[in-house]
C-alpha positions in Angstrom: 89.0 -4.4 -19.5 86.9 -6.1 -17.3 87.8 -10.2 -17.0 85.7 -13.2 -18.6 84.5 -14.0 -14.7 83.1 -10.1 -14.7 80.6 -10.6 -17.9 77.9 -12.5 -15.8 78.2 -9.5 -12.6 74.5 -8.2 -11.7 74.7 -4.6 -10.4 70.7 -4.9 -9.2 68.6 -8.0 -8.9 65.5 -7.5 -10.5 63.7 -7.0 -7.4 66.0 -6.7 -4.5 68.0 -3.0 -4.0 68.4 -1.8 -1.0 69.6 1.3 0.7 71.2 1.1 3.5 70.4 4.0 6.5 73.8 6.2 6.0 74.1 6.9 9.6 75.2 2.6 9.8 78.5 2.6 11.6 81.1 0.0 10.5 81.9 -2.4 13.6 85.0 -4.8 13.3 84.8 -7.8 12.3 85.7 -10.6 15.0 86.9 -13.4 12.7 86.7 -16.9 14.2 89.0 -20.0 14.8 88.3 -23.1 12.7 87.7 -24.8 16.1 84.7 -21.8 16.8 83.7 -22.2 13.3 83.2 -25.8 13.4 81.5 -25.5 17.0 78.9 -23.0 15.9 78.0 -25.4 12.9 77.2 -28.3 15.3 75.1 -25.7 16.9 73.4 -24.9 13.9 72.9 -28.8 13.2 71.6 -29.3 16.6 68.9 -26.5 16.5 67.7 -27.8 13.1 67.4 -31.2 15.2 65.7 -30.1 17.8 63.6 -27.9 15.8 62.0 -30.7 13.8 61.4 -32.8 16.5 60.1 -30.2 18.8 57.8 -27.9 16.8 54.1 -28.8 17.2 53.4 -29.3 13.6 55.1 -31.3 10.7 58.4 -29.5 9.8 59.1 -29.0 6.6 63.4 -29.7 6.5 63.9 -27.8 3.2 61.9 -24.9 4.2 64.2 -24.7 7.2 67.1 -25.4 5.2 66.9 -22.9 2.7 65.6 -20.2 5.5 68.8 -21.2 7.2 71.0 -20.2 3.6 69.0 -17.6 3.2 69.7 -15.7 6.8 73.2 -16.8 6.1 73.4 -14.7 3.0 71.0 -12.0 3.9 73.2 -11.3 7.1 75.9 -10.2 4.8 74.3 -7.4 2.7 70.7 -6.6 1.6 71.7 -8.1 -2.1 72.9 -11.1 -1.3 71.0 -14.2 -1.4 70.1 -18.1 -1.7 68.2 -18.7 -4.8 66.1 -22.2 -4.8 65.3 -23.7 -8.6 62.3 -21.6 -8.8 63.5 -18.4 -7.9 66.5 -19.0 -10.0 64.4 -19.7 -13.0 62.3 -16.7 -12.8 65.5 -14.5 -12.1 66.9 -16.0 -15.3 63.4 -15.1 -17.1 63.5 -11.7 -16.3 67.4 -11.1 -16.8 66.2 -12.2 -20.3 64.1 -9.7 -20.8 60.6 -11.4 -20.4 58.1 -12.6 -17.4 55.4 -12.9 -16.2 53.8 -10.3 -13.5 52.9 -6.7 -12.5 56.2 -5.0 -13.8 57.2 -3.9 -10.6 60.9 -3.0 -9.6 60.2 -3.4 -5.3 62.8 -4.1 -2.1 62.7 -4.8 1.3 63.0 -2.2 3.8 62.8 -2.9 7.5 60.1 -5.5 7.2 58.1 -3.3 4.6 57.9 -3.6 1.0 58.9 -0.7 -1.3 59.3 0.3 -5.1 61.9 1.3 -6.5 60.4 1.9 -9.6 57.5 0.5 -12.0 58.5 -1.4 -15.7 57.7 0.8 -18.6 54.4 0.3 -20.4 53.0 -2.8 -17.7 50.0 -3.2 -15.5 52.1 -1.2 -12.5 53.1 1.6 -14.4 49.8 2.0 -15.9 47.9 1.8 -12.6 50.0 5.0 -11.4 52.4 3.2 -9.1 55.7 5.5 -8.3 59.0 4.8 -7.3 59.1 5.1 -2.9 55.6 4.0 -2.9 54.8 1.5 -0.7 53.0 -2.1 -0.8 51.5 -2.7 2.3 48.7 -5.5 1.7 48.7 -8.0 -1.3 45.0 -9.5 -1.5 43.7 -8.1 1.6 47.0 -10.0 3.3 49.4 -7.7 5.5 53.1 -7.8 4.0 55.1 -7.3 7.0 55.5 -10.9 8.3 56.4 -12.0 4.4 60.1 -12.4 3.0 60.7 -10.5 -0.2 60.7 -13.9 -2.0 57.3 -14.5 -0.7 55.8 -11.3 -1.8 56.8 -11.4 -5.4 55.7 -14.6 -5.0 52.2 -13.5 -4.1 52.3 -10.9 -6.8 53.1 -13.3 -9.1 50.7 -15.5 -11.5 49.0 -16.7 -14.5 48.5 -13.9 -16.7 44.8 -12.4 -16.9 44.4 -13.1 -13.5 43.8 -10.2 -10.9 46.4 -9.3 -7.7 44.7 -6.2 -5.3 47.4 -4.5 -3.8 47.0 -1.7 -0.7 49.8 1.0 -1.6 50.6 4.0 0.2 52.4 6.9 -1.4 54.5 9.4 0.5 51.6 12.3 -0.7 48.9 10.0 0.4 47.2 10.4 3.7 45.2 7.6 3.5 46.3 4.1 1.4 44.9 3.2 -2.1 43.6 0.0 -3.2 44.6 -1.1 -6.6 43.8 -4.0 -8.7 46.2 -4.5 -11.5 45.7 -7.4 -14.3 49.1 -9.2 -14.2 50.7 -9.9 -17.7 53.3 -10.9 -19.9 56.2 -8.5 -18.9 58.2 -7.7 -22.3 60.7 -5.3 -21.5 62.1 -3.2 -24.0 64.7 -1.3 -22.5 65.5 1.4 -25.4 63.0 3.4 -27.0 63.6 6.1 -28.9 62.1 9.4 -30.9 63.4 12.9 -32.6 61.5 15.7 -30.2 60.6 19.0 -30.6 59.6 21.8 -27.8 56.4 22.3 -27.1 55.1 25.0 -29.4 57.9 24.7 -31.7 57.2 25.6 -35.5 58.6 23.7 -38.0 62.4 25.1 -38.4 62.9 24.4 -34.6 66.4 22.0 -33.8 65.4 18.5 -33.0 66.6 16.7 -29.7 67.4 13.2 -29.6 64.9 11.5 -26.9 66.4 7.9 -25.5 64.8 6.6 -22.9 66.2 3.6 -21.3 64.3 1.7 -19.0 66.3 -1.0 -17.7 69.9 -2.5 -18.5 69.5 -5.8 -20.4 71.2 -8.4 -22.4 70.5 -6.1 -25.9 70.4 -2.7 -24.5 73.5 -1.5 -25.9 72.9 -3.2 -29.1 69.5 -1.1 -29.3 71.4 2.1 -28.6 73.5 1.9 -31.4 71.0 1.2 -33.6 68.6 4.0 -32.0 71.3 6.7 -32.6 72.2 5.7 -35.8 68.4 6.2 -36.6 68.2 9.5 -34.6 72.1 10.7 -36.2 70.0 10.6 -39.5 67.3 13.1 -38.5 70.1 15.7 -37.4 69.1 16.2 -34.3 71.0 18.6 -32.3 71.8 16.3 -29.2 70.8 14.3 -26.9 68.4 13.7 -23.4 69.3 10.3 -22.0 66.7 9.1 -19.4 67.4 6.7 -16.8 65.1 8.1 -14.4 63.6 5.4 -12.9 65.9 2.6 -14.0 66.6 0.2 -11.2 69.8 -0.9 -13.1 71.3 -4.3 -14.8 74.0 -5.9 -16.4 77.3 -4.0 -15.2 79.0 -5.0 -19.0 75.6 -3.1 -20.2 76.3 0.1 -18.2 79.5 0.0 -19.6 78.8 -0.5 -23.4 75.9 2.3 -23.1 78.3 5.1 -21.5 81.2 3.7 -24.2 78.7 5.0 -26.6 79.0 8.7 -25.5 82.8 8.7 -24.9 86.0 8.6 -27.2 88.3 7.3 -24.4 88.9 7.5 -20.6 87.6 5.4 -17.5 83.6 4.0 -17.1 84.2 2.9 -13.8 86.2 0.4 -11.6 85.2 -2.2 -9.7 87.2 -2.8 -5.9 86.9 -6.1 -4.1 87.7 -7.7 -0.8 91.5 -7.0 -1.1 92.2 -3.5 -2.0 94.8 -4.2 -4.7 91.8 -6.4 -6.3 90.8 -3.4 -8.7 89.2 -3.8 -12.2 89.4 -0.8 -14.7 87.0 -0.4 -17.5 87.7 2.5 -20.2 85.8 3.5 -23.6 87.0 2.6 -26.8 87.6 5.5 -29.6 84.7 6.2 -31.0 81.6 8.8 -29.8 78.7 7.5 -32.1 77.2 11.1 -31.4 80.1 12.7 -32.4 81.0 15.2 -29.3 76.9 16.2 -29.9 76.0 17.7 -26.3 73.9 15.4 -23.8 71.7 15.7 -21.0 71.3 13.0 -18.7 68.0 12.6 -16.3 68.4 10.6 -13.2 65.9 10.3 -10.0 65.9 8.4 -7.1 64.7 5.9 -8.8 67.8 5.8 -10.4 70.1 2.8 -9.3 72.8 0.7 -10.3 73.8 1.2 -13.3 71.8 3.8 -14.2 74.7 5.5 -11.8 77.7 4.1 -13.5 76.4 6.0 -16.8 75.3 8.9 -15.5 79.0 8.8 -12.8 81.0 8.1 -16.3 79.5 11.3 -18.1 79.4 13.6 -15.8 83.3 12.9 -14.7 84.7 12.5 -17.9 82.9 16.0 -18.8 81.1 14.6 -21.6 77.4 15.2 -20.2 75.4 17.1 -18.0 73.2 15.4 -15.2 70.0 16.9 -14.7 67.2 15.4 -12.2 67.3 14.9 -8.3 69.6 12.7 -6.3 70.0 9.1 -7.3 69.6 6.0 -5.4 72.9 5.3 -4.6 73.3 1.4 -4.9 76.6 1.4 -5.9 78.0 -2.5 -5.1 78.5 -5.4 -7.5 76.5 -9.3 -7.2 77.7 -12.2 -9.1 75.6 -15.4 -9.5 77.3 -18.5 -8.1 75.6 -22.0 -8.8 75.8 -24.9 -6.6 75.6 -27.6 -9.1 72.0 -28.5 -8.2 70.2 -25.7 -10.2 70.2 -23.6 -7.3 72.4 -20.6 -7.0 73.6 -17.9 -4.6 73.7 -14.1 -5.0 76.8 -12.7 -3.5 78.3 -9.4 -3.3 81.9 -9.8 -4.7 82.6 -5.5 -5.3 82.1 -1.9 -5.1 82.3 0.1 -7.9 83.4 3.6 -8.7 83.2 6.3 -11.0 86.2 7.5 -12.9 87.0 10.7 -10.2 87.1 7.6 -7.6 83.8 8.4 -6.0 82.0 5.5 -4.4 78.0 6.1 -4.5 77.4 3.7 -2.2 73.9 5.4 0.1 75.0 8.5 -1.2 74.1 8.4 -5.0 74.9 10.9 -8.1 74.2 14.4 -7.5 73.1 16.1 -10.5 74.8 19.0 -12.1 71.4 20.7 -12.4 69.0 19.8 -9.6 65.8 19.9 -11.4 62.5 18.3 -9.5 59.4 17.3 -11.0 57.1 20.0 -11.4 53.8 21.1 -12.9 53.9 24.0 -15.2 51.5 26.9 -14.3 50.9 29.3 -17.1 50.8 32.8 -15.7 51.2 34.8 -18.8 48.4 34.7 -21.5 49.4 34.1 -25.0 48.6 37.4 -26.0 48.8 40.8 -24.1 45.6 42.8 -22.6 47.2 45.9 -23.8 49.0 46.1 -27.2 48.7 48.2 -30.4 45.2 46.6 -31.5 44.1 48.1 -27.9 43.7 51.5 -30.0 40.5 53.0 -31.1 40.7 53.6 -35.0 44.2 51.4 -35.2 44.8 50.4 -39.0 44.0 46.5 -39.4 46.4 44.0 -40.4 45.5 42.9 -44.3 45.9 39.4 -43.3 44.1 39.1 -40.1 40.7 37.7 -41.4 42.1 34.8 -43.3 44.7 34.4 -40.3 41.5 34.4 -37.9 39.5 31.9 -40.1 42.4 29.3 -40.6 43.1 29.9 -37.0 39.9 28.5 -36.2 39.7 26.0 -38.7 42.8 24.5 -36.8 41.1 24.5 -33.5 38.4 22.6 -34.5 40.6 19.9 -35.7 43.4 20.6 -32.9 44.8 17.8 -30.9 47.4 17.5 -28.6 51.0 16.9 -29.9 53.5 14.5 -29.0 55.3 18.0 -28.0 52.8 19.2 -26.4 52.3 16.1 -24.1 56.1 16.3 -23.4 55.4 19.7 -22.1 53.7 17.7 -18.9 57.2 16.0 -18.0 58.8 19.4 -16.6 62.3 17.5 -15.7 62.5 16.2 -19.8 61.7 20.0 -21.5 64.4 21.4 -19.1 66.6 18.5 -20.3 65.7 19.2 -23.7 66.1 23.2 -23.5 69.6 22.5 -21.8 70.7 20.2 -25.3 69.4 23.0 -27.5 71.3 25.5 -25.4 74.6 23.7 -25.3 74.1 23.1 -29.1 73.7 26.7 -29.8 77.1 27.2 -27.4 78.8 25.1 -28.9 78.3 26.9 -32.6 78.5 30.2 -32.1 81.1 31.3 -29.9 84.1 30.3 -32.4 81.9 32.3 -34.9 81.7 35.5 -33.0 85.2 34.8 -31.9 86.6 34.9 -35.6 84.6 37.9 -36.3 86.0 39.8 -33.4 89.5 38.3 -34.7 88.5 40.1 -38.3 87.2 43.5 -36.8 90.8 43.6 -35.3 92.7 43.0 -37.6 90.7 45.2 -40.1 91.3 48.1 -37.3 94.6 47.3 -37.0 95.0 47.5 -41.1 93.3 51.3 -40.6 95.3 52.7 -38.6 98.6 51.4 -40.4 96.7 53.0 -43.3 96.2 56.2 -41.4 99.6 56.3 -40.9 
């Protein structure tokens, strides 16, 4: 088990993941002497001197200061960073599961700012912002000269008020101009429901729908209680969704995958020194009992989104459907400085149970499925069938069927099922659960009766005889 110190680790600031290009070479470090060391810090004391005194406006020293932390930190690792009181409070406000804002999940990357992925049910999501898209203006203001800090900063405010934002999309020729309402940002990281295909009639096996948004303080507390819910309405298994999911609380990753699994690794954490390695395995216990699952990832998929969906898929237990994931795969932990300031710092990697690091690489799914639309090529009924015949006999019940038929269209609106059938990734998901369900029943049935017919032919012939 993971130590007390490993409770507070971050896998993915709220609004800072980053992937680095994978083609970055490694270069050796150069350490210094404490007589270089202490040499480059009178340097460093000696430009904020001259700094002040020189610049042709009033210097403000704490700006400097903390822009000196800052590119300290930040020359380390895209995660790791100086937090001033403000920043720190709002970080703490969102780890908590509530702020104000846009809902937006964004990073830096080389100057511009991206999304990694909008908050369920909040002004971003709504106004059809994706994961990859990217911010370019925030009211009418280029981005490019602003620090991440400063742009959330922007995008921030008193809720009710209006931020226009200039987003280009990868499908986009031209960029879109959006004006979103910003709002109190609840997150609710579980939600849950008992789904049925599209078109399914009544006797049709449920599937288990949990969609997990983001990797909170009570997340794994609201998993329990949503499958105990969903164990009651014998459902068949399970689609867990993550797409999306920027990531979390690592101890939150690891009590969600513990849910699935009756034993084995969840994942290890390595640090500076290579013997430093923390293992973290599941406790007996599948709350699903061994009921098949289906795990959606994207490439908005990050953190620890990855450490489920690494945990399942090595220890057998699920099957990863989706696209490529984000591949974030190192570990932050929040240091104070006594002053109500803190530092973000990189401390670890982590790794799934095989050993894999998915570090700028990600999880590759079992089943690659991209998003799609669904184009219906086949009509519901044939052009040519037996009611094509001249002087064919009628079926008895076809009036009433044709009047109740249209009674139900008038009244006809969509289904929850049939709305489902617009997310092409989820209904393959689901079809895969129902599949596995059905594999998982009938083999050892047909096998027995194979087992019988055997013996019963064996009994024959030593009848025969």
């Amino acid at each position: 088990m993971l130590k007390k110190a490993l409770l507070l680790l971050l896998l993915c600031a709220p609004i800072c993941v980053y992937s680095a290009p994978k083609d970055k070479k490694e270069e050796p470090v150069t350490h210094l002497t404490d007589e270089q060391i202490y040499q480059e810090l009178k340097k460093l004391a000696l430009v904020f001197e001259v700094s002040r005194e020189n610049f042709v406006e009033e210097a403000d020293e704490k700006k400097m200061l903390e822009g000196a932390m800052n590119g300290m930190l930040e020359a380390l690792d895209p995660h790791s960073s100086y937090l001033s009181l403000d920043e720190l409070k709002d970080f703490n406000d969102k780890s908590h599961g509530e702020f104000g804002g846009l809902g937006i999940q964004i990073t830096s990357e080389n100057g511009a700012v991206r999304v990694i992925s909008p908050i369920d049910d909040t002004p971003a999501q709504r106004a059809g912002i994706k994961a990859g898209d990217y911010i370019t203006h925030i009211d009418d203001e280029p981005v490019f000269d602003l620090t991440l800090n400063q742009a959330v900063k922007k995008m921030k405010g008193r809720p009710g008020t209006k931020v226009k934002l200039t987003v280009l999309s990868k499908d986009d020729s031209e960029p879109r101009t959006l004006t979103l309402k910003r709002a109190i940002i609840k997150v609710k990281s579980v939600k849950y429901e008992a789904k049925k295909l599209a078109e399914s009639d009544d006797d049709a096996p449920s599937v288990g729908y949990v969609r997990i948004s983001d990797f909170g303080a009570t997340t794994a507390r609201d998993l329990r209680d949503a499958l105990a819910k969903l164990e009651k309405k014998k459902v068949v298994g399970y689609v867990l969704d993550v797409r999306n999911n920027p990531g979390g609380y690592l101890t939150a990753a690891i009590d969600v995958a513990d849910a699935f699994l009756d034993g084995g690794e969840i994942v290890s954490t390595r640090g500076k020194d290579k013997k430093d390695i923390e293992r973290s395995f599941a406790n007996p216990g599948d709350l699903i009992n061994g009921k098949p699952i289906v795990v959606l990832i994207n490439h908005g998929s990050a953190s620890a989104s990855e450490i489920v969906a690494g945990a399942l898929q090595d220890n057998g237990r699920g099957l990863v459907m989706g696209s490529q994931s984000f591949g974030k795969g190192s570990v932050q932990q929040q240091k104070p400085l006594g002053d109500g300031t803190a530092i973000h710092i990189t401390i670890a990697r982590y790794y799934t149970p095989s050993g894999r690091s998915i570090q700028n690489t990600g999880i590759t799914p079992d089943v690659e499925v991209l998003q799609s639309k669904i184009e219906v090529l086949e009509k519901r009924e044939g052009t040519f069938t037996e009611a094509s015949f001249r002087n064919s006999l009628k079926n008895e019940t076809e009036k009433e069927n044709d009047k109740k038929s249209k009674n139900d269209d008038d009244k006809k609106e969509l289904t929850d099922a049939e709305k489902d059938a617009q997310d092409y990734q989820l209904q393959r998901g689901m079809e895969m659960v129902i599949a596995m369900s059905k594999l998982g029943q009938k083999p050892k049935i047909e096998l027995d009766e194979v087992s019988e017919d055997k013996e019963s032919k064996k009994t024959d012939k030593e009848t025969k005889k």
